[in-house]
N, C-alpha and C positions, 0 to 999 in steps of 0.2 A: 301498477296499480295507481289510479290518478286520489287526487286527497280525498274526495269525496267516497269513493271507495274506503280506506282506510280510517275518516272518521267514524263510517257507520260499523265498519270492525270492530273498533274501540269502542262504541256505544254497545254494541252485541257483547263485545269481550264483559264490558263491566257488568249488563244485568244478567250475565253466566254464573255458572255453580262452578267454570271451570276456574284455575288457577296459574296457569300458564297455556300460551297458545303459539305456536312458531306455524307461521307463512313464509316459502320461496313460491317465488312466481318470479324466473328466470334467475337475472342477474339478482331484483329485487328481492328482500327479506324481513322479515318485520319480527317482532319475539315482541310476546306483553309476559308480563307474571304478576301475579298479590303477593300478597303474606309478607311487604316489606312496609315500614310504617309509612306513612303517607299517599297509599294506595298503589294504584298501577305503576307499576314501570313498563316506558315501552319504548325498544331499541328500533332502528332502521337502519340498513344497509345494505352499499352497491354490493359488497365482498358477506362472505360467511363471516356474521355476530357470535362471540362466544356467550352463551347464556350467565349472567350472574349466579354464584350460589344461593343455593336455598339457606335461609337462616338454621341456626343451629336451635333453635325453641321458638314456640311460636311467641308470634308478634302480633299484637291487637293494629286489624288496620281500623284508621282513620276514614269516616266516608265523609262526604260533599254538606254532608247538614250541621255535623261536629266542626269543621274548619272554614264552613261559609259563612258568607254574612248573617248578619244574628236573628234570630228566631223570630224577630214581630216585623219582618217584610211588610208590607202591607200595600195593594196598588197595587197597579199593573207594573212588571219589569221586563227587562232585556235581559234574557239570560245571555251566559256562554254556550257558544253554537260546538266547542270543542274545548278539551285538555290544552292547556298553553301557559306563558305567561303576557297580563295583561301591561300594555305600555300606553298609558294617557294621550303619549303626545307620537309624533314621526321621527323626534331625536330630542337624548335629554336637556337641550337649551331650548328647543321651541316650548311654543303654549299648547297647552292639553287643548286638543280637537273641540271639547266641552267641559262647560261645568256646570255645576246646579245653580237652575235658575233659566238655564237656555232654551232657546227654541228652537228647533230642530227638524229641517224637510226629510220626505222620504228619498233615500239613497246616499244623504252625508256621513260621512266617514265620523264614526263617533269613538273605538280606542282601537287598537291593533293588537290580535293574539299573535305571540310566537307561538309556534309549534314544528321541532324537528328541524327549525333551523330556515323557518320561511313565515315570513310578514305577512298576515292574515288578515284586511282590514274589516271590521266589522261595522256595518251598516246598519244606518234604520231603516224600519221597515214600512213604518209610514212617519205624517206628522204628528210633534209629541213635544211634548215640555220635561226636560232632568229635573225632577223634584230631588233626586239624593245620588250620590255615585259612590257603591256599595263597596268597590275593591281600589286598594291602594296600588298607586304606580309600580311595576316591578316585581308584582304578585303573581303564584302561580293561581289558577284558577281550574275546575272539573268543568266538565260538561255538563249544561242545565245550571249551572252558580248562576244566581240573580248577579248582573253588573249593575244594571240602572232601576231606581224606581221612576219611572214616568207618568204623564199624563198624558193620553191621547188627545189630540186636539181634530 
């Protein structure tokens, strides 16, 4: 399964009624499940994953509007293209890619998702001015989380 594949999984997993879902596709294996706080958990690997327990009572999950940036967005933004955690910069002594205030061509490198253990840089998609940069360094983020409020230029 190449990523692209796999994010739109995750997108399909989360606006499902399901609750758990296991993919092998060969060697490759993927397992999501809810019902833990904080949303999805989703495992990957070369070898057979043992599934996590299910909790012993239910548990309120958390979605993407309750733990993302706060409610009066306003403008145009950049969301998260995927589940990950957001990194500002390439490494923690460099400077953050951007900040607010900046100007910004189509195709610069504006922060990087991990996810699963591989550096995801994310791009703009045209030009545009950071009026606010919505998530802190080292934060997880969902998919669809506003990162940027911008201006189109």
């Amino acid at each position: 399964m190449d990523f692209k594949e796999i994010k739109e999984l995750i997108r399909i997993f989360d606006k499902s009624e399901l609750n758990k879902l296991k993919v092998k596709d060969g060697e490759f294996e993927i397992s999501m499940q809810t019902g833990f706080e904080g949303g999805t958990v989703v495992t990957t690997a070369a070898a057979p994953v043992a599934s996590a327990p299910a909790p012993a009572a239910p548990v309120s999950v958390s979605t993407a509007t309750e733990t993302a940036a706060p409610a009066a967005v306003t403008g145009d933004t950049i969301e998260s293209p995927m589940v990950g955690t957001y990194y500002a910069s390439p490494s923690p002594e460099a400077p953050a890619f951007v900040k607010a205030g900046d100007t910004v061509k189509k195709g610069q490198t504006l922060c990087i998702l991990e996810a699963m253990k591989i550096m995801n840089e994310v791009e703009a998609e045209y030009d545009c001015k950071i009026l606010e940069i919505l998530v802190q360094d080292g934060s997880p983020v969902e998919y669809d989380m506003p990162l940027f409020v911008i201006e189109k230029i």
